[in-house]
C-alpha positions in Angstrom: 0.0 0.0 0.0 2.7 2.2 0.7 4.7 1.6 -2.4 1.5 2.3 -4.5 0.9 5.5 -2.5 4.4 6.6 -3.7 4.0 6.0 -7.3 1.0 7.9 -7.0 2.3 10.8 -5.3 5.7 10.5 -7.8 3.1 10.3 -11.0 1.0 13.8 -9.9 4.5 15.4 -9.7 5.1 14.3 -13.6 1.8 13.9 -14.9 -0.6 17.5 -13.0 -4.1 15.9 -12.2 -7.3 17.3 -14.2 -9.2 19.7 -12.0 -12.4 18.4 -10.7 -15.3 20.2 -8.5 -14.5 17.3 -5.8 -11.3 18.8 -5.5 -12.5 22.3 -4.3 -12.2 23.2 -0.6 -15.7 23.9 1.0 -17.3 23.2 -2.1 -20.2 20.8 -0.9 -20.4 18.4 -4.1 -22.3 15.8 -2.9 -25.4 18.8 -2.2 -24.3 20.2 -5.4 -25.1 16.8 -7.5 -28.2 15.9 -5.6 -29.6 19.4 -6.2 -28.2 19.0 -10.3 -30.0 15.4 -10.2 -32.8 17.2 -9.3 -33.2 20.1 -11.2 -31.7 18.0 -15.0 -35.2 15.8 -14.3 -37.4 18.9 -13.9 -35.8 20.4 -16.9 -36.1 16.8 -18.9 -40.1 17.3 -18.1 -40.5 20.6 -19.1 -38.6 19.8 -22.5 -40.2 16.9 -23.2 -37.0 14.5 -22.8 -38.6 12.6 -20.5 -41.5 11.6 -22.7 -38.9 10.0 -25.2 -39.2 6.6 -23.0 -39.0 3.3 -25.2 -40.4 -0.2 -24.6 -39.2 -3.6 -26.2 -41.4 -4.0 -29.4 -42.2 -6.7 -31.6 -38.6 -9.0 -32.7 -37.6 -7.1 -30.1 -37.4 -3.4 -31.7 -37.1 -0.4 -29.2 -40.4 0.8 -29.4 -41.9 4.5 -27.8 -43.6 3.9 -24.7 -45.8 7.6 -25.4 -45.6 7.7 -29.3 -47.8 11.1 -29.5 -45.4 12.7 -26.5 -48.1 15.1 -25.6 -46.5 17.5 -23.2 -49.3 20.2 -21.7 -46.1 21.3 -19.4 -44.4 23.7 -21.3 -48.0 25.5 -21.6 -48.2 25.5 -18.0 -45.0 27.1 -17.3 -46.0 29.5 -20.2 -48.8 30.5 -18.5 -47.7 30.9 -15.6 -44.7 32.9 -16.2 -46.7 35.8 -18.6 -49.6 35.9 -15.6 -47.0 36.7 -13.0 -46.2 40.3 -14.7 -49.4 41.0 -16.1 -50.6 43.2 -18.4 -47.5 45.6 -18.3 -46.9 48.8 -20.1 -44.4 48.3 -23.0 -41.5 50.9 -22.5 -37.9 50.5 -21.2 -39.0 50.1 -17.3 -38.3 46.8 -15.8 -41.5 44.5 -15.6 -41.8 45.2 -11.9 -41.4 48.8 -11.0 -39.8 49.9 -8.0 -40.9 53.4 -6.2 -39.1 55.1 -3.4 -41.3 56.3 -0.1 -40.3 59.4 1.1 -40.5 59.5 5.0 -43.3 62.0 6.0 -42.5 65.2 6.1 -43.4 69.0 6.7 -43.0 71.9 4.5 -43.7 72.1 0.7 -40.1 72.7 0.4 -38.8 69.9 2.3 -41.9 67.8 0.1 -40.0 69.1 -3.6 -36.4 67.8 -1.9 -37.6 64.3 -1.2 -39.6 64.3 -4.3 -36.2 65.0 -6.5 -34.5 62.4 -4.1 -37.0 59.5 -4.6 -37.0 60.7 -8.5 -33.1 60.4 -8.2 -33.6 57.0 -6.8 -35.8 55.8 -8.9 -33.7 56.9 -12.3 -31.0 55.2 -10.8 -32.5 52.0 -10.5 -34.0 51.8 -13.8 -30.9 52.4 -15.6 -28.7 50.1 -13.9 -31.6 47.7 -15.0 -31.9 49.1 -18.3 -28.0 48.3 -19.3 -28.6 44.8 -17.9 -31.7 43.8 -19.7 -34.2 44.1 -17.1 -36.7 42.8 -19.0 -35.3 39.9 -20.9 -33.9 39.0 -16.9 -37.3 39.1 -15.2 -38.8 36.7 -18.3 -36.4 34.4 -18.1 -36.1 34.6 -14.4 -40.4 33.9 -14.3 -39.7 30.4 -16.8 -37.0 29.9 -14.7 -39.1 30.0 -11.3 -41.8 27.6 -12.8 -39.4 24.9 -13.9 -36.9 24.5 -11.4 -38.9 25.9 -8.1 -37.0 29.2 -7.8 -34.7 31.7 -9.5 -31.8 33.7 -8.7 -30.6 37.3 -9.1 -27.1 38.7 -8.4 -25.7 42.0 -8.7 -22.0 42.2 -9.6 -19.7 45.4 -9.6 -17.9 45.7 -12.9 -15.7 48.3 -12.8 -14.1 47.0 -16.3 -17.3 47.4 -18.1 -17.7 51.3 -17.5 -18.0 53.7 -19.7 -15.1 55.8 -17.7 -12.9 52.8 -19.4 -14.2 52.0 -23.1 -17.3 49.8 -21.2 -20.9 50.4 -22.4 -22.1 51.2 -18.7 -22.8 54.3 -17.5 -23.1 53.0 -13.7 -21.0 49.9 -13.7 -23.0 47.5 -12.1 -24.2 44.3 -13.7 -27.3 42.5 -12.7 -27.3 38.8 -13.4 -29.3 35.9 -13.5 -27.3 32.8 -12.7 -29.1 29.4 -13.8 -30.4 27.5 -10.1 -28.4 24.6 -11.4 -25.0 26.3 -10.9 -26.0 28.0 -7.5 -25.7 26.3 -4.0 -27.1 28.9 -1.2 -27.4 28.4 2.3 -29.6 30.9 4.0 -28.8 32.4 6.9 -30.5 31.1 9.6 -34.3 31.3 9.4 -34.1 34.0 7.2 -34.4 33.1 3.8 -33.9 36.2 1.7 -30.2 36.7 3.0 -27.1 34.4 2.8 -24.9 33.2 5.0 -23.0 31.5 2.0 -23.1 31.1 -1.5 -21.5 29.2 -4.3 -21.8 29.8 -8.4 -20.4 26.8 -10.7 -20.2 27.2 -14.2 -18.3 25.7 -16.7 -16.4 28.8 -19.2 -14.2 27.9 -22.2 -10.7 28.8 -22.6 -11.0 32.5 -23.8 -13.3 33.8 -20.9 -11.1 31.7 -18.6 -7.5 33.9 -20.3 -10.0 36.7 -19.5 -9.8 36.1 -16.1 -6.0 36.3 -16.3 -5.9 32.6 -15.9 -3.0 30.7 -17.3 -3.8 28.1 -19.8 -3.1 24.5 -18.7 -3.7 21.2 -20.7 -6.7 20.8 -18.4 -9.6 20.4 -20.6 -12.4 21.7 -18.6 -12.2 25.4 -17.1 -14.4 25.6 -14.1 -15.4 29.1 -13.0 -16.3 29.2 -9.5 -17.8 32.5 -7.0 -17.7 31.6 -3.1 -19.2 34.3 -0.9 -20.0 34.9 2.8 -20.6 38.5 4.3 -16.9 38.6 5.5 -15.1 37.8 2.4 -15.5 36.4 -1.4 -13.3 34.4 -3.6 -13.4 34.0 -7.6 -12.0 31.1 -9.4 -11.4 29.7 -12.4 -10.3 26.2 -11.6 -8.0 26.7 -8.8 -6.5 30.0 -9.8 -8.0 33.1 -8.2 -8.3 35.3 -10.7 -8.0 39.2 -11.4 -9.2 42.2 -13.9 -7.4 45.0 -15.3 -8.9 48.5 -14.4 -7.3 51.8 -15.5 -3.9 49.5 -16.0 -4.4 48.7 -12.5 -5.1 44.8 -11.9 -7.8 44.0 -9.3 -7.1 40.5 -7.8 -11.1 39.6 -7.1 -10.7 37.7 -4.0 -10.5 39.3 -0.1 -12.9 40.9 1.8 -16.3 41.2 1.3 -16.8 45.3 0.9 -20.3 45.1 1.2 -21.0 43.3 4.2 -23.6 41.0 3.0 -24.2 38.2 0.1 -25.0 40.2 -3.4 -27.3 37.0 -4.4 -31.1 36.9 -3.7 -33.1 33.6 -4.1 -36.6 34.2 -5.2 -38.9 31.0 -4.6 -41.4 29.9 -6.9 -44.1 28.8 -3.8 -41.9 28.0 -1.2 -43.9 25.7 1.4 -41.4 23.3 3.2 -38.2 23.9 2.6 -36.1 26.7 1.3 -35.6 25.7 -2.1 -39.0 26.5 -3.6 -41.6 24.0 -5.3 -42.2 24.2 -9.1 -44.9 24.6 -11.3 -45.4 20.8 -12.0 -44.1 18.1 -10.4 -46.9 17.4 -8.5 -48.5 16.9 -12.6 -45.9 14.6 -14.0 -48.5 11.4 -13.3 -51.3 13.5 -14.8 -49.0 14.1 -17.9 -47.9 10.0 -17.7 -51.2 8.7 -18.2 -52.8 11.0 -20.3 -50.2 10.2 -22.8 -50.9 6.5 -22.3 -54.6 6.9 -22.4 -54.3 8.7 -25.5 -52.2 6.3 -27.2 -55.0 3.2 -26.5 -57.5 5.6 -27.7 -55.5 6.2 -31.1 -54.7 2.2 -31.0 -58.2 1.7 -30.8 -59.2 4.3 -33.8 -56.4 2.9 -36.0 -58.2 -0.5 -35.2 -61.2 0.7 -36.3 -60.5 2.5 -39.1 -58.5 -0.7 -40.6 -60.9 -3.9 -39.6 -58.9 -7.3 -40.7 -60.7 -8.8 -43.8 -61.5 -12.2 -44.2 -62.6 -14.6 -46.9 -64.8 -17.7 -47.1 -66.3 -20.2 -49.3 -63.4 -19.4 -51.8 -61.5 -22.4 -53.2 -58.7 -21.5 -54.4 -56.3 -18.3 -54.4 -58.1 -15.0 -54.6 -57.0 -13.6 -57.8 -56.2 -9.6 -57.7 -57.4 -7.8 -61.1 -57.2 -4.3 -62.2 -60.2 -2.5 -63.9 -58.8 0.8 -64.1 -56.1 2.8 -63.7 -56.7 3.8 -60.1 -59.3 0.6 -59.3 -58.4 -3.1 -58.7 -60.3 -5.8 -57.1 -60.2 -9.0 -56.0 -61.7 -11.7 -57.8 -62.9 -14.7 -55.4 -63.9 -16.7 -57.7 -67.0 -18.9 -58.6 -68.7 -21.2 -56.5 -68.1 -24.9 -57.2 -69.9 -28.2 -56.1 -72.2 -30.6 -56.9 -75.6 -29.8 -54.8 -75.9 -26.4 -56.0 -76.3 -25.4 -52.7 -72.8 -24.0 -51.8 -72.6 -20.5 -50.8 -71.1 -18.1 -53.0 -67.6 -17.1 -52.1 -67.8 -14.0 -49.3 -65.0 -11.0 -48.8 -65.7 -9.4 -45.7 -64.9 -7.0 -42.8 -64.4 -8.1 -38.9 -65.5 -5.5 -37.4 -65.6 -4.8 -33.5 -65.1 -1.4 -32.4 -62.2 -0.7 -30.0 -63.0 3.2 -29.6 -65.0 3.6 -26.8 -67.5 7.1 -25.5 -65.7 5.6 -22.1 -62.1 5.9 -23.4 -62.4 9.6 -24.7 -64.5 10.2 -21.6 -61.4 9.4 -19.5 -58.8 11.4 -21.7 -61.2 14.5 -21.1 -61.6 13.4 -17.5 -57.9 13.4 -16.8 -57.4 16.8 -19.1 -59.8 18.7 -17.0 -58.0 17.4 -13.4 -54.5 18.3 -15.1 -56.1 21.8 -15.2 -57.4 22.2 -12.0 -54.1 21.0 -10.5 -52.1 23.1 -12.8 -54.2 26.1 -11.9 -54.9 27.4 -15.3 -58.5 27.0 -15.9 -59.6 26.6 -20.0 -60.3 30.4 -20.2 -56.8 31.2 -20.0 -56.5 28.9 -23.0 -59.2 31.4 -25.0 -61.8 29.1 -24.3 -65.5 30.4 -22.4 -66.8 26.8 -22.7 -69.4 28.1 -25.9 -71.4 30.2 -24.5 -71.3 34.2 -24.3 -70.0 35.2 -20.8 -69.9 38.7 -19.1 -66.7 40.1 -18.5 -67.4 39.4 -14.6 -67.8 35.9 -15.0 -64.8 35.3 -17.0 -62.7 37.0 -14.8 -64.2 34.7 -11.8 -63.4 31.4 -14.5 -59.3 33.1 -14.1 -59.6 33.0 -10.3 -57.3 30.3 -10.4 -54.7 31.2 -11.7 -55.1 34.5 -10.0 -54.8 33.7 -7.1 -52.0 31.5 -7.8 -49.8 34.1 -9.7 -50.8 36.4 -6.3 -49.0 34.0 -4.1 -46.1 34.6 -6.5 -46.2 37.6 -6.4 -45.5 38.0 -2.7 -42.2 36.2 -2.9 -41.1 38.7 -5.4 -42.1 41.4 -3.7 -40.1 40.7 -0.9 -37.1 39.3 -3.2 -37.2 42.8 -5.3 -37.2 44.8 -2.1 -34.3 43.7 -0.5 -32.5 43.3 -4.7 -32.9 46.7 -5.2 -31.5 47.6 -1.4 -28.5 45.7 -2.4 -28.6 47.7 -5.7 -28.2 50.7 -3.7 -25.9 49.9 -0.9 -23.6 48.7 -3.5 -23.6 52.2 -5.1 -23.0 53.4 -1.7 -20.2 51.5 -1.1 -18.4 52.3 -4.1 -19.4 56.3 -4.3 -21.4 55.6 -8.0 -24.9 56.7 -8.8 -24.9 59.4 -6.6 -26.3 57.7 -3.8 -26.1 58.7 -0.2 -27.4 57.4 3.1 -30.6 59.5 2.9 -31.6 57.3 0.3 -30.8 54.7 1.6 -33.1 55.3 4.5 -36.2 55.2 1.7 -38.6 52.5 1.9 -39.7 51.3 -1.0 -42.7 49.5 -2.6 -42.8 47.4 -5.8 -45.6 47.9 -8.5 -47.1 45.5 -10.5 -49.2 45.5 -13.6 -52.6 44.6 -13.3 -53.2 40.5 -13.7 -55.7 40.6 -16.7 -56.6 43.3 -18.8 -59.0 45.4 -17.5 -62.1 47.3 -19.3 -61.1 50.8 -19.3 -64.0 52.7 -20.1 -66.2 50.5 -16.6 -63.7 51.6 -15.1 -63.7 55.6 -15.8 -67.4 55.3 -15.5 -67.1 54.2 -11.5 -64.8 56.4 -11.3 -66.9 59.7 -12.5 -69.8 58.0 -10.1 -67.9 58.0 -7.4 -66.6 61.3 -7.7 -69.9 62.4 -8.8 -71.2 61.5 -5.5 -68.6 62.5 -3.3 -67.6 58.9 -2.0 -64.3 58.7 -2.9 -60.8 61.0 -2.2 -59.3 62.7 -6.1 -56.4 60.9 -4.5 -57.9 57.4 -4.6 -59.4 58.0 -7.7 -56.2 58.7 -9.4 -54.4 55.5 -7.5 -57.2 53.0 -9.3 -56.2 54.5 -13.0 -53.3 52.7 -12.2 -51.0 55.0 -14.6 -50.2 58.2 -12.5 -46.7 58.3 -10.6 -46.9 61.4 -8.6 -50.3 61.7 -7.0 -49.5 64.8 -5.4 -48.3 66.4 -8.2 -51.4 64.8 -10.6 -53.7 66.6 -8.4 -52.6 69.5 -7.8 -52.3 69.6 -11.6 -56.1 68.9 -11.6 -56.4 71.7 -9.1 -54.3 74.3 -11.0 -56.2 73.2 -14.2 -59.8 74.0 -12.3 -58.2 77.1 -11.8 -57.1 77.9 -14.9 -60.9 76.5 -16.6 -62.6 79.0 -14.5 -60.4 81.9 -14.7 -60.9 81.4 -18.2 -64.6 81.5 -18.1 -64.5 84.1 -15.5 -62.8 85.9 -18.3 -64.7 84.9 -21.1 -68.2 85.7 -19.0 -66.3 89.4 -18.1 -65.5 89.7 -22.1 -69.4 88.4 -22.9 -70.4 91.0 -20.6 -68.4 94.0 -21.7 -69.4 93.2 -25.0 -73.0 93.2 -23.8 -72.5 95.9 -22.5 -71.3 97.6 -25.4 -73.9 96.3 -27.4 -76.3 97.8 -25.5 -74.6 100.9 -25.1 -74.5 101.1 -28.8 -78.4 100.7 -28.9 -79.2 103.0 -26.3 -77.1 105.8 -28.1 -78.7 104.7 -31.3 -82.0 104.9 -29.9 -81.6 108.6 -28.5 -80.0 109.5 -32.0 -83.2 108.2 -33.7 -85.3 109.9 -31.2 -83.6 113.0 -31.6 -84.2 112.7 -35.6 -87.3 112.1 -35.5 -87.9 115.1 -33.1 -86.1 117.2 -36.0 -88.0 115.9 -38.6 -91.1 116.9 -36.6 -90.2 120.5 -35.7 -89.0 121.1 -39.4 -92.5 120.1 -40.6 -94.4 122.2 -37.9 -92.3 124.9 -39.6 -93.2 124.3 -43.4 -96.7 124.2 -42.7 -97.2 127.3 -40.5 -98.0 129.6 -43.6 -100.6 127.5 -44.4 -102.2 127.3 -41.5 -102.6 130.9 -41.1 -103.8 130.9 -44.9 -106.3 128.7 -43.7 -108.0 131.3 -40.5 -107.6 134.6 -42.8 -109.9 132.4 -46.2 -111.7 129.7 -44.8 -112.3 127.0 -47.1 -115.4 126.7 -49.5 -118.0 124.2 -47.9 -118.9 123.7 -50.9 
């Protein structure tokens, strides 16, 4: 034993061992292949791997245990994963957005200096999401959730990839999405959302790994490995630590932790028993199992029935095949022969017993409809409203389901983004970027999501006139339910400012209507006493003209005649 110990220890000195994970001090392998066990089957159901079973056939042929492979998984997770962010507006914003609570204050000043602070905030955030792909992160991170229980964010500090130094980002900071399959976490404690430790496998190939500044080997594989506690953080590739150049100056990327905390948050899909959330459906693999065996009796059944075995009798001889036409041949059977006359004539003709059942496709739909209720997506959320005109009411109701589901979802990412985008922001504090301070970090915060399904706008602005028409509801609340106004505050004093300004305006309009009025009747009046005045003219100069003839008229009175 000791002389083979010696060869071996005399052949590593020649002959450098390949690197393997096993190898890695701390690393926890054996938690790290049941956990890749785990999630490779999950990810063989949602593909539809797993479906690709085979049986021994006839002479022995492999033969496919679910021939149609009908796999109602991958809708599932689709479903699931668009529900969870709604109906979301489509601009740059991540799917979830994050506003900043100012603490309550007094003053309209001190009200505007918060107000630029939480806009500050808030700008902040959505760019360093923006240059990471927000969007395309939060997506995959939903698919992610639904097939392997849970996802993972992680923020990273690239000082390499600024701007400041030929990078594309303006506040270098990278937001990740590591697969579950290369993470092993350990919470701390109870407390799920934080950890105590952390490690990120991945395999790289030889080009990111001389990006690292490691030193090519003949190894073959090139493991890149993250180990993080709050205290301190190590980066790997293989068993190399490995380093950046910033500015000319190389940054070895191992030592203390700076922040104080683990920059990796672990988001459960429904997390129920353990840490490690639950997924979308492995409680439906059996459902999925059987209905793709039930299906395959039913289509053995139809194939039976739509080619019966044909048999022949009272032939003697061989049935003789003849062709009439081009595209029509038939089988001759023959004449009948004997010597009574009383044979019967030969007979072609089909054996029929029908194998398709009303029972069989009764079970297929029977399963279908308990794969939906279990998979909480009801057939409305497939388009369907079961052939019959529903309200908009009911239809919503038939979407409970998956509601209420995508709600519960919604809570663990809630919770996840809160304390994601606080380590967003104490990570710019720590390293003086973004222009964050500790008055911001003192902000609460409070994650909006998009409505679930979408909704009927104009029901909606008539409740909304109703209730505002009868005085039972705050402009405040009102402008909350539309659901698309940031700044309340400043929205309604908007409103209040634009009242003012709508009845200064009519105020002035109703003074220029007046005045004009006014004028007009002025006008008339003036006209009146200039017509009056005429007339009176006219009058006295006729008087005049006929005051000869009047005195004519005493001095020779007129002939009665």
């Amino acid at each position: 034993m000791a002389l083979m110990s010696n060869l071996r220890q005399a052949i590593s000195t020649i002959i450098p061992s390949k690197f393997s994970l096993e190898d890695l001090k701390g690393f926890p392998y054996s938690e790290y292949q049941d956990q890749l066990v785990e999630y490779e089957e999950q990810e063989n159901w949602y593909t539809g791997d797993a479906l690709r079973e085979t049986i021994s056939g006839k002479e022995g042929r492999p033969a496919d245990l679910y021939p149609m492979q009908i796999n109602p998984i991958r809708a599932t997770v689709a479903k699931h994963a668009y529900a969870l962010f709604g109906e979301v507006e489509n601009d740059g914003r991540p799917l979830i957005v994050t506003k900043m609570i100012p603490p309550e204050s007094g003053g309209d000043k001190d009200i505007e200096t918060w107000k630029k602070d939480t806009q500050h905030v808030e700008e902040v955030l959505n760019q360093v999401w923006w240059e990471s792909g927000g969007r395309d992160l939060m997506i995959r991170n939903a698919y992610v959730s639904q097939i392997y229980g849970g996802c993972f964010f992680k923020v990273t500090f690239v000082p390499w990839e600024s701007s400041q130094y030929g990078g594309t980002r303006s506040i270098p900071i990278r937001i990740e999405a590591p697969n579950p399959k290369t993470v092993v976490a350990i919470p701390d404690a109870s407390d799920y959302y934080h950890l105590a430790k952390c490690w990120i496998v991945r395999q790289i190939d030889e080009n990111e790994a001389e990006s690292y500044g490691y030193k090519i080997t003949d190894e073959s594989e090139y493991w890149y490995t993250e180990y993080w506690t709050p205290k301190d953080y190590i980066i790997r590739v293989n068993n190399q630590i490995v380093r950046k150049v910033v500015a000319g100056k190389e940054i070895l990327l191992s030592g203390e932790n700076p922040f104080g905390f683990v920059p990796v948050v672990y988001i459960p899909h429904i997390r129920d028993i353990n840490f490690l959330g639950s997924n979308a459906f492995k409680h439906l693999i059996a459902y999925v199992k059987e209905l793709n065996l039930r299906y395959g009796d039913y289509g053995d059944a139809t194939n039976d029935d739509a080619h019966p075995i044909v048999a022949i009798r009272d032939v003697s001889g061989t049935v003789q095949m003849k062709k009439i036409t081009n595209w029509l041949e038939v089988a001759d059977l023959g004449q009948t022969s004997g010597i009574t006359g009383n044979e019967k004539p030969p007979d072609m003709f089909e054996v029929r017993q029908q194998r398709a059942s009303a029972a069989m496709k009764g079970l297929i739909d029977s399963i279908w409809q308990q794969y939906l209720r279990d998979s909480f997506v009801p057939p409305v959320a497939y388009g369907e409203d079961e052939g019959s005109q529903r309200s908009a009411m009911t239809l919503a109701m038939r979407f409970w389901p998956l509601g209420s589901h995508v709600s519960t979802e919604r809570y663990y990412w809630t919770v996840g983004m809160d304390i994601l985008q606080n380590i967003l922001l104490r990570i710019m504090f720590t390293k003086k970027i973004g222009g964050i301070t500790e008055k911001h970090l003192a902000m609460r915060m409070k994650q909006v999501w998009s409505p679930l399904l979408p909704r009927d706008r104009e029901a909606d602005v008539q409740e909304w006139v109703q209730r505002s028409t009868a005085e039972i509801a705050s402009i405040e609340h009102l402008l909350e339910l539309s659901g698309d106004v940031e700044d309340i505050t400043e929205e309604r004093n908007r409103i209040l400012k634009w009242i003012a300004d709508v009845e200064e305006a009519r105020l002035k309009a109703a003074n220029k209507q007046a005045e004009k009025q006014l004028k007009m009747q002025m006008e008339a009046n003036e006209q009146r006493e200039e017509n009056a005045m005429e007339s009176e003219k006219k009058s006295v100069d006729v008087s005049e003209e006929e005051k000869p003839f009047a005195r004519r008229a005493k001095q020779e009175p007129g002939d009665e005649r």
